[in-house]
N, CA, C and O atoms as a GROMACS GRO file, in nm:
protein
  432
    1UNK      N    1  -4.885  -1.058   1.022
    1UNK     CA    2  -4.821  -1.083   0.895
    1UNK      C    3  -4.713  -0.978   0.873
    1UNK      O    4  -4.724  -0.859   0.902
    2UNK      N    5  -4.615  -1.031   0.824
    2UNK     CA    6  -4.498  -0.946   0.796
    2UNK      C    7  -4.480  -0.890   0.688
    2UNK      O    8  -4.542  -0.965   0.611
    3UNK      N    9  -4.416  -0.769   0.597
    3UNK     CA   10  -4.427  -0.746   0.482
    3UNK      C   11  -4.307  -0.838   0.411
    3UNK      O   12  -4.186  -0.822   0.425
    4UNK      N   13  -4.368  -0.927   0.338
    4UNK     CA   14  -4.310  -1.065   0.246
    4UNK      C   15  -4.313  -1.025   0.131
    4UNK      O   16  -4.419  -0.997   0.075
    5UNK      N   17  -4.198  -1.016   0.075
    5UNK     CA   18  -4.153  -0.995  -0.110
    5UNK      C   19  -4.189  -1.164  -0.151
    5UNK      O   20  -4.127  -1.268  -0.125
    6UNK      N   21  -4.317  -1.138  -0.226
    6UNK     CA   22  -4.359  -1.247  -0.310
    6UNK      C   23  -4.310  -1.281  -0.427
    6UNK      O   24  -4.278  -1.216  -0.526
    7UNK      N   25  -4.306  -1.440  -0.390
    7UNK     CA   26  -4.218  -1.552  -0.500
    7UNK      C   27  -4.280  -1.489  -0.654
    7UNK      O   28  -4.364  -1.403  -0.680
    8UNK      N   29  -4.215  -1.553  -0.714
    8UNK     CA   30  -4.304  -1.533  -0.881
    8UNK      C   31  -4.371  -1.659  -0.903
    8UNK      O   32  -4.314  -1.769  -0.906
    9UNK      N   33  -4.508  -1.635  -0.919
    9UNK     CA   34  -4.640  -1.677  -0.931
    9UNK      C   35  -4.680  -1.679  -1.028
    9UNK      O   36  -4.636  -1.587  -1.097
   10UNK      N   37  -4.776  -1.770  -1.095
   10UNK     CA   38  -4.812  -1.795  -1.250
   10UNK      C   39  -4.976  -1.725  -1.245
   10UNK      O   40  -5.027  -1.687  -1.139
   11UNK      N   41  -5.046  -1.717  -1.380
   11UNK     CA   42  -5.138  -1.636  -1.404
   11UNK      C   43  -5.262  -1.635  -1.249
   11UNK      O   44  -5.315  -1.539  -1.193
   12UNK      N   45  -5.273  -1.795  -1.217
   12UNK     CA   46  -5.397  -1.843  -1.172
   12UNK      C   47  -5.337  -1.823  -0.968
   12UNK      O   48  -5.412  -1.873  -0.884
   13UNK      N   49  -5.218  -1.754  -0.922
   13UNK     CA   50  -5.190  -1.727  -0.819
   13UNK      C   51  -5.058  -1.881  -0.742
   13UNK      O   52  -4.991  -1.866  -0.641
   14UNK      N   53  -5.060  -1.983  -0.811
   14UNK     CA   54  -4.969  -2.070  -0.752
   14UNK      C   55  -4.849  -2.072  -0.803
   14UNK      O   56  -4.815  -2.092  -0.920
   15UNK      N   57  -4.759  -2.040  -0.672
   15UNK     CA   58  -4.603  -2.051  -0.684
   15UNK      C   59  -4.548  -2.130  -0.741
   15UNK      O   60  -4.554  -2.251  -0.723
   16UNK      N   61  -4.447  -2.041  -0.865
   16UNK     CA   62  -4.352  -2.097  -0.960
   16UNK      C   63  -4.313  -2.201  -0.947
   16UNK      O   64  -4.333  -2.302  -1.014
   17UNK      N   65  -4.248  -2.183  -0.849
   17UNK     CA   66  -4.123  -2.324  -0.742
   17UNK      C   67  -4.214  -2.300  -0.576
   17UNK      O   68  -4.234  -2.209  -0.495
   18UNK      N   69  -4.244  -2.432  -0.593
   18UNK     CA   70  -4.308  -2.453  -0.438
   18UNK      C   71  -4.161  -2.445  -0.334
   18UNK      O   72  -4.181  -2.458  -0.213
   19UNK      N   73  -4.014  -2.422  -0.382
   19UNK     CA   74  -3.944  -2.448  -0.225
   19UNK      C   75  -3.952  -2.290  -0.215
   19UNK      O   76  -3.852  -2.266  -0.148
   20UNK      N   77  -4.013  -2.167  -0.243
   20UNK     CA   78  -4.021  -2.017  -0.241
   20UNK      C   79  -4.136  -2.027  -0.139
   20UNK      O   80  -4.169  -1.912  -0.109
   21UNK      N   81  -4.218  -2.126  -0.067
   21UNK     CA   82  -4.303  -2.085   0.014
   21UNK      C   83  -4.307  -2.108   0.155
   21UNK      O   84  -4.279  -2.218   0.202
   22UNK      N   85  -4.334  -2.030   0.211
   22UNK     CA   86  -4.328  -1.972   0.355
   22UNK      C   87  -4.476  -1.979   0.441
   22UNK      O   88  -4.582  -2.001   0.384
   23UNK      N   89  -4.463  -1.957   0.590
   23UNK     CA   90  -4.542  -1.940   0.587
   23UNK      C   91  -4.632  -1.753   0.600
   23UNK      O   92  -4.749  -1.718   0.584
   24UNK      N   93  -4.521  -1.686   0.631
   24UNK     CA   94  -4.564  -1.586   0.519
   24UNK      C   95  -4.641  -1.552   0.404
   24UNK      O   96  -4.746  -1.492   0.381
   25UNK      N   97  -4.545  -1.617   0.334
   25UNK     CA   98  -4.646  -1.627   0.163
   25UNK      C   99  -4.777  -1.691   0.184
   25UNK      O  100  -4.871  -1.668   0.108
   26UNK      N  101  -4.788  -1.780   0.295
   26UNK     CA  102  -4.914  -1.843   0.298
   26UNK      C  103  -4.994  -1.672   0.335
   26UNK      O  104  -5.053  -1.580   0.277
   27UNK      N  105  -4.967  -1.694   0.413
   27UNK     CA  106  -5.071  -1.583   0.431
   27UNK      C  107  -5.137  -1.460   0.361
   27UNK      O  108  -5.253  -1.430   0.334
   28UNK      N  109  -5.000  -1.394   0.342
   28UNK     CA  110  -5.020  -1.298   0.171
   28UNK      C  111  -5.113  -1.402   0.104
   28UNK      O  112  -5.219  -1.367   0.156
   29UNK      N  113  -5.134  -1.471   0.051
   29UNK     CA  114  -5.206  -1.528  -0.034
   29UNK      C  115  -5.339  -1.535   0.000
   29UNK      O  116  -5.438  -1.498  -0.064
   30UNK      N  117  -5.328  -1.600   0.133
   30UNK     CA  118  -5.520  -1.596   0.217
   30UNK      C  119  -5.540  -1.490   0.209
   30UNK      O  120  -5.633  -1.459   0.135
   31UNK      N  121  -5.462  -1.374   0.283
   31UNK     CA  122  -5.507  -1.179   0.258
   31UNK      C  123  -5.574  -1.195   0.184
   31UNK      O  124  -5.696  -1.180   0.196
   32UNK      N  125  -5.497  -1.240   0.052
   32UNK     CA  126  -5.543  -1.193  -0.066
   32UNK      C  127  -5.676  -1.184  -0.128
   32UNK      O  128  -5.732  -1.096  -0.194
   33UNK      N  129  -5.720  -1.339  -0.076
   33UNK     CA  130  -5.862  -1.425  -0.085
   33UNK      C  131  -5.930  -1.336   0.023
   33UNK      O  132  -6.050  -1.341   0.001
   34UNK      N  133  -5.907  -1.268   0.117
   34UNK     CA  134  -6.002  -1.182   0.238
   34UNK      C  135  -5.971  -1.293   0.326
   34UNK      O  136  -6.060  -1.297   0.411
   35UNK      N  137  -5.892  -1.378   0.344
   35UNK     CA  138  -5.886  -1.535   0.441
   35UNK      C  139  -5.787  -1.486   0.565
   35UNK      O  140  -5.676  -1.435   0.546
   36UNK      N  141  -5.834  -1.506   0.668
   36UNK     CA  142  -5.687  -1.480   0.800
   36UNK      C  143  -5.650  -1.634   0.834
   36UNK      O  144  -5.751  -1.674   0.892
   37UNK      N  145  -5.584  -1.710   0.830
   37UNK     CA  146  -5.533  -1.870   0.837
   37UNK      C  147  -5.544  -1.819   1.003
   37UNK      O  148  -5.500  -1.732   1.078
   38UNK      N  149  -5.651  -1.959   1.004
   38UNK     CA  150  -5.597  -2.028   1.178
   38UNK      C  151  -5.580  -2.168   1.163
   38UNK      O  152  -5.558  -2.230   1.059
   39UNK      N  153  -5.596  -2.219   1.306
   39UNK     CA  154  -5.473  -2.359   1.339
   39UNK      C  155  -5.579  -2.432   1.269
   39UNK      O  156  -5.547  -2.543   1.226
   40UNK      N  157  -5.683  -2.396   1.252
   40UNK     CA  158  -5.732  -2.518   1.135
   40UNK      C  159  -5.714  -2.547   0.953
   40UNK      O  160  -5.704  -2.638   0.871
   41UNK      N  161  -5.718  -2.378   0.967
   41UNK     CA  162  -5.642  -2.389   0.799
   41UNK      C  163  -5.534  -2.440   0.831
   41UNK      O  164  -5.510  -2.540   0.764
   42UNK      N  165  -5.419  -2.403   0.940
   42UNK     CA  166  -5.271  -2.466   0.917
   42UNK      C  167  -5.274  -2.589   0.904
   42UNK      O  168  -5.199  -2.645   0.823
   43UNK      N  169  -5.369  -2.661   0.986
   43UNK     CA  170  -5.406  -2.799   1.008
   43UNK      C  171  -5.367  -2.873   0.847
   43UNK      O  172  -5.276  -2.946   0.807
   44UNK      N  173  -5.482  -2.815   0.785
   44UNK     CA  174  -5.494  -2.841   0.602
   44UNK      C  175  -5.397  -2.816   0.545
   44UNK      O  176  -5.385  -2.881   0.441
   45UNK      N  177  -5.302  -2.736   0.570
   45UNK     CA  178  -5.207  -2.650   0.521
   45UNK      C  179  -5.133  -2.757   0.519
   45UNK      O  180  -5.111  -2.814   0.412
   46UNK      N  181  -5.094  -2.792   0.609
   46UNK     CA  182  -4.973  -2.872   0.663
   46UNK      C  183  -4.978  -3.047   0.649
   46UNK      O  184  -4.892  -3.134   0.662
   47UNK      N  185  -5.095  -3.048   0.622
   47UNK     CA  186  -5.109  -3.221   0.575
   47UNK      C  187  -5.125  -3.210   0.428
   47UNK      O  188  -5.103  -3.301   0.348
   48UNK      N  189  -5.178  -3.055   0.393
   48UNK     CA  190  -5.123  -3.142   0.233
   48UNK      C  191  -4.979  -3.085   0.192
   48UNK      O  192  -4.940  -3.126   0.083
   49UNK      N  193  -4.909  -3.013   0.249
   49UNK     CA  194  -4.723  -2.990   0.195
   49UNK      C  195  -4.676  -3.146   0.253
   49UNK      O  196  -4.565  -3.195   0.232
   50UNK      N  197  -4.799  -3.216   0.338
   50UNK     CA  198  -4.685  -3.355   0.365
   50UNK      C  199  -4.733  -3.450   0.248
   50UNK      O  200  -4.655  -3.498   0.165
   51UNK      N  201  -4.885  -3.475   0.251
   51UNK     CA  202  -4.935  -3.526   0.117
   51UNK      C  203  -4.810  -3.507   0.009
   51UNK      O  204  -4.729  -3.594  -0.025
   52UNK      N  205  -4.815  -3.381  -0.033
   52UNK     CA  206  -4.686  -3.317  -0.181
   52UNK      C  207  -4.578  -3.390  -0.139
   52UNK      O  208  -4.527  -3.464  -0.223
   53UNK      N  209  -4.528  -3.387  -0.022
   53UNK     CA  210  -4.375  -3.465   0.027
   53UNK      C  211  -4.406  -3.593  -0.030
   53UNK      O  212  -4.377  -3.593  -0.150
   54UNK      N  213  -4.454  -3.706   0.012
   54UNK     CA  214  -4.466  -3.802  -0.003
   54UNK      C  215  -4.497  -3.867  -0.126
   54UNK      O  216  -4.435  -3.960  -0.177
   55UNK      N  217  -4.624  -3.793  -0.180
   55UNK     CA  218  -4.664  -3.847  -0.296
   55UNK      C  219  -4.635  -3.753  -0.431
   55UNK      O  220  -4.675  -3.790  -0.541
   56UNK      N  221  -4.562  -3.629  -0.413
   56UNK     CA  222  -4.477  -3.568  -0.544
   56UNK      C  223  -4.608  -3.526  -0.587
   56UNK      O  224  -4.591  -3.549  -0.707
   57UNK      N  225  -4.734  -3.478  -0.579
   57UNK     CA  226  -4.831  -3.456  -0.673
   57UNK      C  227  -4.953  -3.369  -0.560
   57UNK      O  228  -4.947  -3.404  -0.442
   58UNK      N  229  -5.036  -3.283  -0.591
   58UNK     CA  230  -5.130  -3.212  -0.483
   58UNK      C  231  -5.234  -3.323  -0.533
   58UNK      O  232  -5.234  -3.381  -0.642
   59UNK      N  233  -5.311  -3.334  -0.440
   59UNK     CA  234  -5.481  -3.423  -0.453
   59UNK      C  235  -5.524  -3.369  -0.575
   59UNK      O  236  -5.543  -3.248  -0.581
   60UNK      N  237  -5.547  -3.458  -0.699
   60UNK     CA  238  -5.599  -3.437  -0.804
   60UNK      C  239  -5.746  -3.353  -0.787
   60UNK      O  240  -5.783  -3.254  -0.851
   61UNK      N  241  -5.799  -3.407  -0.708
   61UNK     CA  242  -5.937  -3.333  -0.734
   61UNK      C  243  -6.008  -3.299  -0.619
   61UNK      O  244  -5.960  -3.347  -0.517
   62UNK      N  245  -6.112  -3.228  -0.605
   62UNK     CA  246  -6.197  -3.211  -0.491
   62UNK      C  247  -6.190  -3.368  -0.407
   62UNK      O  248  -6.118  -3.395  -0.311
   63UNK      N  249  -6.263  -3.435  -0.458
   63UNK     CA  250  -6.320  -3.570  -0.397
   63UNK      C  251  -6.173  -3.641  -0.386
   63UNK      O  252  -6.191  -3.749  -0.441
   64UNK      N  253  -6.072  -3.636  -0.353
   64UNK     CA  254  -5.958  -3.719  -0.381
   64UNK      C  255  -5.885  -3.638  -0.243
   64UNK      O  256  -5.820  -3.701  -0.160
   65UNK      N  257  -5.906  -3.495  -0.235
   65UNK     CA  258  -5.860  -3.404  -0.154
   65UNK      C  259  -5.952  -3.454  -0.010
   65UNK      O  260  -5.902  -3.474   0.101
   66UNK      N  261  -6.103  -3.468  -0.047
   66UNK     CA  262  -6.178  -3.460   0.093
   66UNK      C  263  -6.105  -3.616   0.147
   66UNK      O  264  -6.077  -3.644   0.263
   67UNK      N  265  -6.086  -3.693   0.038
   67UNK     CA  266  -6.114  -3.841   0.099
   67UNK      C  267  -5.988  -3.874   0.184
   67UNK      O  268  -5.980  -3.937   0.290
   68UNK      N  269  -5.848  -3.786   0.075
   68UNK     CA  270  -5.674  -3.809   0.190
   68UNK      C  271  -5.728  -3.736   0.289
   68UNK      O  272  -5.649  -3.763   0.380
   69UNK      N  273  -5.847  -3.624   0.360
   69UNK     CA  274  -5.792  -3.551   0.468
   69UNK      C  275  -5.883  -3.616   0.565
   69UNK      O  276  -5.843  -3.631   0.680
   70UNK      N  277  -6.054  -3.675   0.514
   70UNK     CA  278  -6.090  -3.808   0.613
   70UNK      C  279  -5.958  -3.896   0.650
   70UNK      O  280  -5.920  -3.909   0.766
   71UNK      N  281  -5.910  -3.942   0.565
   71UNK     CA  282  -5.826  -4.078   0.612
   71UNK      C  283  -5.726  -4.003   0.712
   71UNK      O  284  -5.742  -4.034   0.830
   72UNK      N  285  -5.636  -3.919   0.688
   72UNK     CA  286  -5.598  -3.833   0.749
   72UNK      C  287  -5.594  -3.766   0.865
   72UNK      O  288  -5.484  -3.764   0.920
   73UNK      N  289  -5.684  -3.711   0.918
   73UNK     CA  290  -5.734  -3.635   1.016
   73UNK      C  291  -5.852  -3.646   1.074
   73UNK      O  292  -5.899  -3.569   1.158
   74UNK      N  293  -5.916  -3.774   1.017
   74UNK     CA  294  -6.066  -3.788   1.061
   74UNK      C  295  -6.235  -3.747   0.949
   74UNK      O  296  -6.249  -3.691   0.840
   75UNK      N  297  -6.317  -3.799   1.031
   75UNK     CA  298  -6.444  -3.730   0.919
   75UNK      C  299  -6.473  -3.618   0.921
   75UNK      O  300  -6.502  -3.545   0.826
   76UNK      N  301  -6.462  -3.572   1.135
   76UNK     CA  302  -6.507  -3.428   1.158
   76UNK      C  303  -6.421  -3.294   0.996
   76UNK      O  304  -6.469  -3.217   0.912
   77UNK      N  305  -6.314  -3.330   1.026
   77UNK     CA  306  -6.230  -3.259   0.911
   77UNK      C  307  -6.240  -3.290   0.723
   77UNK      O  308  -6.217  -3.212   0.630
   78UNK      N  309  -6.269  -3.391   0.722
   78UNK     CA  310  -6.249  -3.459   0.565
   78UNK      C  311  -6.384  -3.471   0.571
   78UNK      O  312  -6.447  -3.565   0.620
   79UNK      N  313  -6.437  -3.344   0.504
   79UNK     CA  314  -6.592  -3.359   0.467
   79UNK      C  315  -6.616  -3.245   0.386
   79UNK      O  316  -6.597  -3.138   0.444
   80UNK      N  317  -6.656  -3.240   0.259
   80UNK     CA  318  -6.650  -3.086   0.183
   80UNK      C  319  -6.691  -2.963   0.256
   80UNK      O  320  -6.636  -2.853   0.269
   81UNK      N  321  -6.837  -3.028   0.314
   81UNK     CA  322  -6.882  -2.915   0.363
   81UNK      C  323  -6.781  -2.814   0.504
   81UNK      O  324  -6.780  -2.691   0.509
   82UNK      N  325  -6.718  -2.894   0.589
   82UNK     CA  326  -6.613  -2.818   0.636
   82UNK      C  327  -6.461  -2.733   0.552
   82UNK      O  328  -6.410  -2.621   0.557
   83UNK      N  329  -6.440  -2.830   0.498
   83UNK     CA  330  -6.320  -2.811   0.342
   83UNK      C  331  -6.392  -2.625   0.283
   83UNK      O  332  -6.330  -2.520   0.269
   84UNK      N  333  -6.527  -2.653   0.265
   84UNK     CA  334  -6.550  -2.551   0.139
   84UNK      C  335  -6.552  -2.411   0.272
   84UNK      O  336  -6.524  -2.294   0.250
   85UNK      N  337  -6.587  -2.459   0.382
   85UNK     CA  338  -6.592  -2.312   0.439
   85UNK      C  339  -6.470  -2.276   0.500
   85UNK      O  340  -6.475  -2.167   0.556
   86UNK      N  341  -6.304  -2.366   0.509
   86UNK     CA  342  -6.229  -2.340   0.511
   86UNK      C  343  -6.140  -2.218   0.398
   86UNK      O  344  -6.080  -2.112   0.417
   87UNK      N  345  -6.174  -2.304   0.273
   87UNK     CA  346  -6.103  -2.251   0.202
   87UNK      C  347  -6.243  -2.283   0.068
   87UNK      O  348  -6.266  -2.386   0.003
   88UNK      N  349  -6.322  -2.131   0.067
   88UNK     CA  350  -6.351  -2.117  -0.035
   88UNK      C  351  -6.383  -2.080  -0.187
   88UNK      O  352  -6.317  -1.994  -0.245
   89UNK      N  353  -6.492  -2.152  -0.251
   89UNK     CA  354  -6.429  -2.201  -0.409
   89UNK      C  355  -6.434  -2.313  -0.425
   89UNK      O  356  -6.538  -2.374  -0.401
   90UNK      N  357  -6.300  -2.388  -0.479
   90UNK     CA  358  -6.263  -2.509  -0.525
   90UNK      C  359  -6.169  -2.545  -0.416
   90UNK      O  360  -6.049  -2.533  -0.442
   91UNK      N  361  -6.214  -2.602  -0.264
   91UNK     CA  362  -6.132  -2.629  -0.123
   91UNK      C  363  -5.998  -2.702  -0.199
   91UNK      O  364  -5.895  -2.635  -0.204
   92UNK      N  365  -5.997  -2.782  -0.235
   92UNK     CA  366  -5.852  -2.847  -0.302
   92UNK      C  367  -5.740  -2.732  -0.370
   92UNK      O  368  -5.621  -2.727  -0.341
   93UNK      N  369  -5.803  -2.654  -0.457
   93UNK     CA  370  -5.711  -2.566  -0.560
   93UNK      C  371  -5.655  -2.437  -0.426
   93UNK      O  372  -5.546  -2.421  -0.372
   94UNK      N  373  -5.752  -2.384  -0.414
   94UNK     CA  374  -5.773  -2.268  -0.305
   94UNK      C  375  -5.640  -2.307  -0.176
   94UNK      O  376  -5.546  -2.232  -0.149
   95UNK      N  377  -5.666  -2.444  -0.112
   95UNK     CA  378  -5.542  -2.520  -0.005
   95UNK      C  379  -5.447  -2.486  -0.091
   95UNK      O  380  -5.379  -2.388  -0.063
   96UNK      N  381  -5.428  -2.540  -0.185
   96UNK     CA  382  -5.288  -2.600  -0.258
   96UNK      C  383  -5.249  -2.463  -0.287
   96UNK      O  384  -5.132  -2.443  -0.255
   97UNK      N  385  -5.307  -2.362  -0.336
   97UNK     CA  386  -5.238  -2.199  -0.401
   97UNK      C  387  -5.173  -2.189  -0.235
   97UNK      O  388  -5.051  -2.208  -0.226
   98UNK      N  389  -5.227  -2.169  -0.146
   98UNK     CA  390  -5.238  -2.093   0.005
   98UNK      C  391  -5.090  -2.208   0.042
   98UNK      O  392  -4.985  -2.168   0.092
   99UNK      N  393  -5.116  -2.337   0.006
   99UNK     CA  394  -4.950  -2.410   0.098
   99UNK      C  395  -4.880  -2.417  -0.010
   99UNK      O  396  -4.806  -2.514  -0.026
  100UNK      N  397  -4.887  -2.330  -0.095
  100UNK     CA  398  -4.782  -2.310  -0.190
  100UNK      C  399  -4.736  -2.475  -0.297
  100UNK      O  400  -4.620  -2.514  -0.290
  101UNK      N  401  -4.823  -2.543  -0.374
  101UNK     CA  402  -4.792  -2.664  -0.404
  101UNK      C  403  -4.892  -2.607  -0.547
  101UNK      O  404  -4.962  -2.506  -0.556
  102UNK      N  405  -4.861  -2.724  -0.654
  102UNK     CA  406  -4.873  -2.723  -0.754
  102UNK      C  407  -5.060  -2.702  -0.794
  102UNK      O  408  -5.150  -2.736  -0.718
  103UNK      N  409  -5.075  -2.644  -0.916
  103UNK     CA  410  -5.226  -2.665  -0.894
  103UNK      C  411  -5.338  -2.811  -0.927
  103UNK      O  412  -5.356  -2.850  -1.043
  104UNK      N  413  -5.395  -2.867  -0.827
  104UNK     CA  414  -5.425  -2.999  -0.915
  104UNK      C  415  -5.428  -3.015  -1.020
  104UNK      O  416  -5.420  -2.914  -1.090
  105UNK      N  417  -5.436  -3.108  -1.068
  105UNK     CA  418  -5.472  -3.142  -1.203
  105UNK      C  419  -5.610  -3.120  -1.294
  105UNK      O  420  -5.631  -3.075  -1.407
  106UNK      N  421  -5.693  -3.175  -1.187
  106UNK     CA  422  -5.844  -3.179  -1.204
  106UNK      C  423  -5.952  -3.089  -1.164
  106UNK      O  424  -6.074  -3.104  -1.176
  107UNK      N  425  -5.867  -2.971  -1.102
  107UNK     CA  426  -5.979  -2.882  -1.021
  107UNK      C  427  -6.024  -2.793  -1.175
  107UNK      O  428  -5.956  -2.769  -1.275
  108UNK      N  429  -6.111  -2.772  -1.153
  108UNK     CA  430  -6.117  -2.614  -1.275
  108UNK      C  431  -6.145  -2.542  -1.167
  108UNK      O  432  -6.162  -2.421  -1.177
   0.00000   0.00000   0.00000
């Protein structure tokens, strides 16, 4: 990781303006969480900044998040219990802060 001058970020850790994110900033951010991203977080990483491309909005909720990354990438991957030990917490909110995209709607 490189030393990255971080975007301006709102109270709860997700970037102001999602076009400020890098994958840099991704990482600063996992640091942050104690998280080191490998090719499987990128994996997640990177299907939901395409998810955001396409559909203008992050996966509303946990169950909405597991079900685009089954359809997506398969069951082995789209299953909470892999999701939550990727990125844990709330696997949906936690992805979305880390690929720099808006915070769902529905996560608390």
């Amino acid at each position: 990781m490189t030393n990255t001058t971080m975007p301006a970020r709102n109270n709860e850790g997700f970037l102001e303006d999602a076009r400020d994110w890098t994958e840099d900033v991704a990482a600063t951010i996992a640091a942050e969480d104690g998280m080191e991203l490998t090719e499987k977080h990128w994996e997640i990483i990177e299907f939901l900044r395409s998810f955001y491309k396409e559909h203008e909005i992050s996966p509303p909720s946990n169950r909405l998040f597991v079900k685009a990354v089954k359809e997506a990438l398969g069951e082995d991957r789209g299953n909470s219990i892999y999701l939550m030990q990727l990125f844990p917490g709330t696997p949906a909110k936690t992805a979305c802060r880390i690929a720099g995209l808006p915070r769902p709607t529905n996560c608390l």
